[in-house]
C-alpha positions in Angstrom: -7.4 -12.3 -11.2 -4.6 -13.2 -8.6 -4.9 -13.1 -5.0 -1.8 -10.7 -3.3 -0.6 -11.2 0.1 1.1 -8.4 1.7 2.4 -7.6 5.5 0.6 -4.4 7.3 1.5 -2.6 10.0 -0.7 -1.9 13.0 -1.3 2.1 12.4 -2.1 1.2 8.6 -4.2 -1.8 9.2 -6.4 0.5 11.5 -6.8 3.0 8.9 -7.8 0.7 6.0 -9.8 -1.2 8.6 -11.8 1.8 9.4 -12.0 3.0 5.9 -10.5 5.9 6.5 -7.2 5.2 4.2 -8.7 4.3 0.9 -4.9 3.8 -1.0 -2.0 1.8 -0.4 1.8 2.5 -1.4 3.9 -0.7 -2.2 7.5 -0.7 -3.7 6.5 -2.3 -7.1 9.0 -5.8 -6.5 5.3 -7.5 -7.6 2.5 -7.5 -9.9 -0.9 -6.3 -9.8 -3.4 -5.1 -11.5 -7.3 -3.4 -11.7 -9.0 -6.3 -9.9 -7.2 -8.3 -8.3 -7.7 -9.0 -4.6 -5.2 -7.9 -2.2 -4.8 -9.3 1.4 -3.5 -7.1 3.9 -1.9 -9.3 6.8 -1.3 -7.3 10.0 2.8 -7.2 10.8 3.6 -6.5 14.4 7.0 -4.9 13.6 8.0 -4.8 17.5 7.3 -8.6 17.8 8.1 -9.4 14.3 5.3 -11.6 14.4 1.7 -11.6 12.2 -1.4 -11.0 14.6 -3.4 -13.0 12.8 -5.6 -10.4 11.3 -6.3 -9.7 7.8 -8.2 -7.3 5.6 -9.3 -8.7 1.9 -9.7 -5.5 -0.4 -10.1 -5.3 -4.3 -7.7 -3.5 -6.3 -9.0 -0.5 -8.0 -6.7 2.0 -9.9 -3.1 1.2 -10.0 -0.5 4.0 -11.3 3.0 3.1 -10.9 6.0 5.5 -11.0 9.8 5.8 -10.6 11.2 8.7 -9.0 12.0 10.7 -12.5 8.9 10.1 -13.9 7.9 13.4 -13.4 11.7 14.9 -14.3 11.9 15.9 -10.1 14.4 12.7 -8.9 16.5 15.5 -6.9 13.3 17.3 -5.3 11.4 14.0 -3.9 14.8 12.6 -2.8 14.5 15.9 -0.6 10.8 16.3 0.3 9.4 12.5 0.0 6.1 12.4 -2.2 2.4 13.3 -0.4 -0.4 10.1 -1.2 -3.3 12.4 -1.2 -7.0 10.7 -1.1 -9.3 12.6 -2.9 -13.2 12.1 -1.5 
């Protein structure tokens, strides 16, 4: 299992942090895969600095996608695409 650092914004980390976002959206420029371990490192984008906090989360479900997958390229260059959490 490999161990995936990746940069967080403040708003984000909050909302992982509080378990109130339970997904994540990444471009796909890396691997991963059902149990691995990803650590979020919180990103201050205004000071372009890390704050030194960091949240460890397991990987669970990973779907990946392009934009055509589902044969609608023209309509989510127009609308964007939802992440919906189901609970």
């Amino acid at each position: 299992m490999a161990e995936i650092h990746k940069k967080i914004w403040p708003q984000w980390f909050e909302a992982v942090s509080s378990g109130k976002k339970k997904f994540d959206l990444r471009v796909a420029d890396f691997e991963v895969k059902e149990g691995d371990t990803l650590v979020l490192e919180e990103w201050d984008p205004k000071t372009s600095e890390y704050t030194g906090r960091t949240l460890t989360k397991r990987v669970g479900y990973v779907g990946k996608f392009d934009l055509n997958t589902f044969g609608q390229r023209a309509l989510i260059e127009k609308n964007g695409l939802y992440a919906i959490q189901l609970e």
